[in-house]
C-alpha positions in Angstrom: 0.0 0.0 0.0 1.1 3.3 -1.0 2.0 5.8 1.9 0.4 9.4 1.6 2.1 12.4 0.1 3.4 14.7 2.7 2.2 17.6 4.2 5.0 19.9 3.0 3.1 23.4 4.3 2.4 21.7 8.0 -1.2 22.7 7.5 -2.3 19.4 8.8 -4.1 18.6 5.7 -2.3 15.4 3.7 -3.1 14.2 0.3 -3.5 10.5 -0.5 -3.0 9.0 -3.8 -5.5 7.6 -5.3 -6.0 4.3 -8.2 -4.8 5.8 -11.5 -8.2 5.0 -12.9 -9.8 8.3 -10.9 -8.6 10.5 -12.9 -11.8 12.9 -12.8 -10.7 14.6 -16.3 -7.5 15.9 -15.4 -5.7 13.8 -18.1 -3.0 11.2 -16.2 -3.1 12.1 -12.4 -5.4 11.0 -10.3 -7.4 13.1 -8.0 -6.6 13.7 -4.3 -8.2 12.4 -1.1 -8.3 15.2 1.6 -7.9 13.7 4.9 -6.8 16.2 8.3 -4.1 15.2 10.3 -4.2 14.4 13.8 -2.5 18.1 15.4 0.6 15.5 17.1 1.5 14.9 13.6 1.6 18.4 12.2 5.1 20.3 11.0 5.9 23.1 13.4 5.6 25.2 10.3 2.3 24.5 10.1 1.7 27.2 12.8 3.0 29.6 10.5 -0.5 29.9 8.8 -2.3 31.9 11.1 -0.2 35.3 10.4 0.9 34.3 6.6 -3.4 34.4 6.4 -3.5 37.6 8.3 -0.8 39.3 6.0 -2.8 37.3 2.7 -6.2 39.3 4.3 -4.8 42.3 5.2 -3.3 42.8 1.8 -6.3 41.8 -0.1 -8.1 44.5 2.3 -5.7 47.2 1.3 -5.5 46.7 -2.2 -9.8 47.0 -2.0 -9.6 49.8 0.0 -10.3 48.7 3.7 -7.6 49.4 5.1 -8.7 49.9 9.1 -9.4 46.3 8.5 -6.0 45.3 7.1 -4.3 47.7 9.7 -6.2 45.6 12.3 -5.1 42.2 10.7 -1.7 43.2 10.1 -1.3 44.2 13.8 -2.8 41.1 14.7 -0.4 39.2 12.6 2.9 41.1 14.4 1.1 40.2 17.5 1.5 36.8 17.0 5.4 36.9 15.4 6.5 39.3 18.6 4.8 36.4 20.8 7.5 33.9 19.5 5.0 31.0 21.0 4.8 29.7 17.6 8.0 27.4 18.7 9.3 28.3 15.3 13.7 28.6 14.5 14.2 32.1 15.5 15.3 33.1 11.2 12.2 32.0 10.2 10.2 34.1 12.5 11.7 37.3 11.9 11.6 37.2 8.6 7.4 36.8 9.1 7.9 39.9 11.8 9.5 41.5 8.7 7.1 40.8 6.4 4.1 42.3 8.2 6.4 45.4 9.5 6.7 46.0 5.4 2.2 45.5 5.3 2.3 47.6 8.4 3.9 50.5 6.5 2.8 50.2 3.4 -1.0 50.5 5.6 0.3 53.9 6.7 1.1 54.6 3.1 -1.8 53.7 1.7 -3.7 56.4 4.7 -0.8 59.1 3.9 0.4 58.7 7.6 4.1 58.7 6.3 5.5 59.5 10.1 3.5 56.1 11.2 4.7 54.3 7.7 8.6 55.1 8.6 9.3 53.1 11.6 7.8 49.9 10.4 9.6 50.4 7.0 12.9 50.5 8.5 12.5 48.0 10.9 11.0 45.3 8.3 14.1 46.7 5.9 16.5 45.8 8.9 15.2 42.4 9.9 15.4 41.6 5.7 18.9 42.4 5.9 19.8 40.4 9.0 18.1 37.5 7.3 19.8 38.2 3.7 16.5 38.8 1.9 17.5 41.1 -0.8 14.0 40.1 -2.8 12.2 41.6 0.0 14.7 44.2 1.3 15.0 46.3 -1.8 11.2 46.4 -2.3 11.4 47.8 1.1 13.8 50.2 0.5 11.6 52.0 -2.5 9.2 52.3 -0.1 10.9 53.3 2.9 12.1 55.6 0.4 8.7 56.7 -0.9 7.8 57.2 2.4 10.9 59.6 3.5 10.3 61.8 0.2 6.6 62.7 1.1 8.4 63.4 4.8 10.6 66.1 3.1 13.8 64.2 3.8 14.5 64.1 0.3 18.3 63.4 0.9 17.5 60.5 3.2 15.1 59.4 0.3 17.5 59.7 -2.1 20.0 57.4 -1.0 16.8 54.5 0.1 15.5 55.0 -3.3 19.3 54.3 -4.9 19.9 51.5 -2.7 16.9 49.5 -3.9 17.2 50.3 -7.5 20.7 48.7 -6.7 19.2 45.9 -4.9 15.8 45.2 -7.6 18.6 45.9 -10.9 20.9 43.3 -9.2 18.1 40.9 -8.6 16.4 41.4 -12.1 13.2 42.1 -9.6 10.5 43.7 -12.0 10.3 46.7 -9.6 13.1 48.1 -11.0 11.4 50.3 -13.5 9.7 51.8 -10.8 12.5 52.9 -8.8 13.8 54.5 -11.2 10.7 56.6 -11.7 10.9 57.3 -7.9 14.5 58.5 -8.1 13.4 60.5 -11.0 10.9 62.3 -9.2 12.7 62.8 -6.3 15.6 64.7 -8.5 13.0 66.3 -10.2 11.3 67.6 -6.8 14.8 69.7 -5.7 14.2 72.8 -4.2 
Protein backbone atom coordinates (compact mmCIF):
# COMPACT_ATOMS: atom_id res chain seq x y z
CA UNK A 1 0.00 0.00 0.00
CA UNK A 2 1.05 3.31 -0.96
CA UNK A 3 1.96 5.81 1.90
CA UNK A 4 0.39 9.43 1.64
CA UNK A 5 2.12 12.45 0.09
CA UNK A 6 3.38 14.65 2.71
CA UNK A 7 2.16 17.62 4.19
CA UNK A 8 4.97 19.93 3.03
CA UNK A 9 3.09 23.37 4.28
CA UNK A 10 2.42 21.65 7.98
CA UNK A 11 -1.23 22.66 7.54
CA UNK A 12 -2.30 19.35 8.75
CA UNK A 13 -4.14 18.60 5.66
CA UNK A 14 -2.34 15.41 3.71
CA UNK A 15 -3.07 14.21 0.33
CA UNK A 16 -3.53 10.50 -0.52
CA UNK A 17 -2.99 9.03 -3.83
CA UNK A 18 -5.47 7.58 -5.29
CA UNK A 19 -5.95 4.35 -8.19
CA UNK A 20 -4.80 5.77 -11.51
CA UNK A 21 -8.20 4.98 -12.86
CA UNK A 22 -9.79 8.29 -10.88
CA UNK A 23 -8.63 10.54 -12.86
CA UNK A 24 -11.80 12.86 -12.76
CA UNK A 25 -10.74 14.56 -16.32
CA UNK A 26 -7.46 15.91 -15.44
CA UNK A 27 -5.75 13.79 -18.05
CA UNK A 28 -3.05 11.18 -16.18
CA UNK A 29 -3.09 12.11 -12.43
CA UNK A 30 -5.44 10.97 -10.32
CA UNK A 31 -7.37 13.09 -8.04
CA UNK A 32 -6.57 13.72 -4.27
CA UNK A 33 -8.16 12.43 -1.12
CA UNK A 34 -8.31 15.19 1.55
CA UNK A 35 -7.87 13.71 4.92
CA UNK A 36 -6.84 16.16 8.31
CA UNK A 37 -4.07 15.16 10.32
CA UNK A 38 -4.21 14.43 13.79
CA UNK A 39 -2.54 18.11 15.40
CA UNK A 40 0.64 15.52 17.14
CA UNK A 41 1.53 14.88 13.59
CA UNK A 42 1.55 18.36 12.17
CA UNK A 43 5.11 20.32 11.04
CA UNK A 44 5.92 23.11 13.35
CA UNK A 45 5.63 25.24 10.31
CA UNK A 46 2.34 24.49 10.14
CA UNK A 47 1.69 27.19 12.81
CA UNK A 48 2.97 29.65 10.46
CA UNK A 49 -0.49 29.90 8.79
CA UNK A 50 -2.30 31.91 11.14
CA UNK A 51 -0.21 35.28 10.38
CA UNK A 52 0.95 34.31 6.59
CA UNK A 53 -3.42 34.43 6.38
CA UNK A 54 -3.50 37.64 8.28
CA UNK A 55 -0.84 39.29 6.02
CA UNK A 56 -2.78 37.33 2.75
CA UNK A 57 -6.20 39.30 4.30
CA UNK A 58 -4.82 42.33 5.15
CA UNK A 59 -3.27 42.80 1.77
CA UNK A 60 -6.31 41.79 -0.05
CA UNK A 61 -8.12 44.49 2.33
CA UNK A 62 -5.67 47.17 1.26
CA UNK A 63 -5.50 46.67 -2.20
CA UNK A 64 -9.79 47.02 -2.01
CA UNK A 65 -9.61 49.83 -0.02
CA UNK A 66 -10.27 48.68 3.68
CA UNK A 67 -7.60 49.45 5.07
CA UNK A 68 -8.67 49.91 9.14
CA UNK A 69 -9.38 46.25 8.51
CA UNK A 70 -5.97 45.33 7.12
CA UNK A 71 -4.31 47.67 9.75
CA UNK A 72 -6.17 45.60 12.28
CA UNK A 73 -5.13 42.16 10.69
CA UNK A 74 -1.66 43.21 10.11
CA UNK A 75 -1.30 44.22 13.79
CA UNK A 76 -2.82 41.15 14.67
CA UNK A 77 -0.42 39.17 12.61
CA UNK A 78 2.88 41.09 14.40
CA UNK A 79 1.13 40.23 17.53
CA UNK A 80 1.47 36.78 16.98
CA UNK A 81 5.36 36.95 15.37
CA UNK A 82 6.51 39.32 18.59
CA UNK A 83 4.77 36.43 20.79
CA UNK A 84 7.53 33.87 19.53
CA UNK A 85 5.02 31.01 20.97
CA UNK A 86 4.84 29.65 17.62
CA UNK A 87 8.02 27.39 18.66
CA UNK A 88 9.34 28.33 15.33
CA UNK A 89 13.70 28.58 14.48
CA UNK A 90 14.21 32.11 15.48
CA UNK A 91 15.29 33.14 11.21
CA UNK A 92 12.16 31.98 10.22
CA UNK A 93 10.20 34.13 12.46
CA UNK A 94 11.67 37.29 11.93
CA UNK A 95 11.58 37.16 8.64
CA UNK A 96 7.36 36.75 9.07
CA UNK A 97 7.90 39.90 11.76
CA UNK A 98 9.53 41.50 8.72
CA UNK A 99 7.06 40.83 6.44
CA UNK A 100 4.06 42.31 8.23
CA UNK A 101 6.38 45.35 9.45
CA UNK A 102 6.66 46.04 5.40
CA UNK A 103 2.20 45.51 5.29
CA UNK A 104 2.34 47.60 8.41
CA UNK A 105 3.92 50.51 6.46
CA UNK A 106 2.82 50.19 3.42
CA UNK A 107 -0.97 50.49 5.57
CA UNK A 108 0.29 53.86 6.73
CA UNK A 109 1.12 54.63 3.09
CA UNK A 110 -1.79 53.69 1.71
CA UNK A 111 -3.72 56.35 4.66
CA UNK A 112 -0.75 59.14 3.86
CA UNK A 113 0.43 58.74 7.65
CA UNK A 114 4.06 58.67 6.33
CA UNK A 115 5.54 59.52 10.05
CA UNK A 116 3.50 56.07 11.22
CA UNK A 117 4.72 54.30 7.71
CA UNK A 118 8.62 55.05 8.60
CA UNK A 119 9.31 53.06 11.63
CA UNK A 120 7.78 49.92 10.37
CA UNK A 121 9.56 50.38 6.97
CA UNK A 122 12.88 50.47 8.47
CA UNK A 123 12.52 47.99 10.93
CA UNK A 124 10.96 45.31 8.29
CA UNK A 125 14.14 46.67 5.93
CA UNK A 126 16.50 45.83 8.88
CA UNK A 127 15.24 42.39 9.88
CA UNK A 128 15.38 41.59 5.73
CA UNK A 129 18.85 42.44 5.92
CA UNK A 130 19.77 40.41 8.99
CA UNK A 131 18.12 37.53 7.28
CA UNK A 132 19.81 38.19 3.66
CA UNK A 133 16.46 38.82 1.86
CA UNK A 134 17.46 41.07 -0.83
CA UNK A 135 14.03 40.06 -2.81
CA UNK A 136 12.24 41.58 0.04
CA UNK A 137 14.66 44.18 1.33
CA UNK A 138 14.98 46.31 -1.84
CA UNK A 139 11.20 46.40 -2.33
CA UNK A 140 11.36 47.83 1.12
CA UNK A 141 13.82 50.20 0.49
CA UNK A 142 11.60 52.04 -2.47
CA UNK A 143 9.15 52.30 -0.11
CA UNK A 144 10.94 53.33 2.93
CA UNK A 145 12.11 55.58 0.43
CA UNK A 146 8.72 56.73 -0.94
CA UNK A 147 7.82 57.19 2.37
CA UNK A 148 10.89 59.62 3.47
CA UNK A 149 10.30 61.77 0.16
CA UNK A 150 6.57 62.65 1.12
CA UNK A 151 8.42 63.41 4.78
CA UNK A 152 10.58 66.11 3.13
CA UNK A 153 13.82 64.20 3.82
CA UNK A 154 14.49 64.09 0.34
CA UNK A 155 18.32 63.38 0.95
CA UNK A 156 17.55 60.48 3.20
CA UNK A 157 15.08 59.40 0.27
CA UNK A 158 17.50 59.71 -2.10
CA UNK A 159 19.99 57.37 -0.95
CA UNK A 160 16.82 54.49 0.13
CA UNK A 161 15.47 55.04 -3.32
CA UNK A 162 19.35 54.35 -4.89
CA UNK A 163 19.90 51.53 -2.68
CA UNK A 164 16.93 49.49 -3.88
CA UNK A 165 17.24 50.28 -7.46
CA UNK A 166 20.70 48.69 -6.73
CA UNK A 167 19.20 45.91 -4.93
CA UNK A 168 15.83 45.25 -7.57
CA UNK A 169 18.58 45.91 -10.92
CA UNK A 170 20.89 43.33 -9.19
CA UNK A 171 18.07 40.95 -8.65
CA UNK A 172 16.43 41.35 -12.13
CA UNK A 173 13.21 42.09 -9.57
CA UNK A 174 10.46 43.67 -11.97
CA UNK A 175 10.26 46.73 -9.62
CA UNK A 176 13.07 48.14 -10.97
CA UNK A 177 11.37 50.28 -13.50
CA UNK A 178 9.67 51.76 -10.78
CA UNK A 179 12.45 52.92 -8.81
CA UNK A 180 13.83 54.47 -11.21
CA UNK A 181 10.69 56.59 -11.74
CA UNK A 182 10.86 57.29 -7.87
CA UNK A 183 14.50 58.54 -8.14
CA UNK A 184 13.35 60.46 -11.02
CA UNK A 185 10.95 62.32 -9.22
CA UNK A 186 12.73 62.75 -6.31
CA UNK A 187 15.60 64.72 -8.53
CA UNK A 188 13.02 66.30 -10.18
CA UNK A 189 11.35 67.60 -6.78
CA UNK A 190 14.75 69.70 -5.68
CA UNK A 191 14.16 72.81 -4.23
Amino acid sequence: MRRPAPDRLGTGIQRRRTAPARTHGRGHRPAPRIRRLPPRQRLPHGRLAEPASLNTLGEALRRHGDISRALDHHRRGLEICQAGRLGLPPDLLALYQAITLRHLGRDYAALDQWHQAETPLRQALALFEESDAPALSGPTQLELGRALRHLDRRDEARTAVRAALHTLTTHHHPRQAEASAQLRTIDNSRH
